[in-house]
C-alpha positions, 0 to 999 in steps of 0.5 A: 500472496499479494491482495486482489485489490493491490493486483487491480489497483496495479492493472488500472494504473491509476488512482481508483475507488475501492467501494465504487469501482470495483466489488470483489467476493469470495463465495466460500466454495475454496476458489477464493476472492473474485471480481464480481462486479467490474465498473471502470472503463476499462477492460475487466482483467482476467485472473492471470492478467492480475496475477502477472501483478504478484510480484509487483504487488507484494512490493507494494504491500511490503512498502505500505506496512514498512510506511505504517511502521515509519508513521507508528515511530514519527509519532503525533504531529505535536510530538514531532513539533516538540521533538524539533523546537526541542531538539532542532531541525537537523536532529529532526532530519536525523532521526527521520532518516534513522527510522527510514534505515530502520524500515526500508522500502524496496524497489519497485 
């Protein structure tokens, strides 16, 4: 199940600030997370409006944790200039696009 915080990123369609706009809280009485307090400018979405981003929003996380395991293998800045004076650009491409077969991202 996708994270409430994707669905409302998603509904907003566009960048927002997780510690401003918006405060989520899960009163621990078995009926979950809830927006608790709702300050952007645009109208507070209903669960089923954020639920209608299940779908979309799994996509999404999906991609973002097959990103962090593209970033783990690229290694550090000063390893990825090292393997590239070492090894050359084309190499450098090469296993970029090795590690992005390895950790695919779907469609959204």
């Amino acid at each position: 199940m996708a994270n409430l915080t994707t669905k409302i990123k998603l509904y907003a369609n566009r960048e927002i600030n997780v510690r401003t706009d918006f405060i989520l809280q899960d009163n621990s009485d078995g009926k979950g997370v809830f927006i608790a307090e709702w300050n952007l400018d645009i109208p507070k979405p209903t669960m089923a409006q954020l639920d209608a981003f299940e779908a979309q929003a799994n996509i999404v996380e999906s991609n973002q944790a097959q990103v962090q395991k593209r970033i783990k293998e690229y290694g550090s800045i000063a390893e990825q200039i090292e393997f590239i004076t070492e090894n050359g650009l084309d190499a450098w491409q090469s296993k970029v696009q090795a590690i992005k077969n390895k950790y695919p991202k779907e469609n959204n």
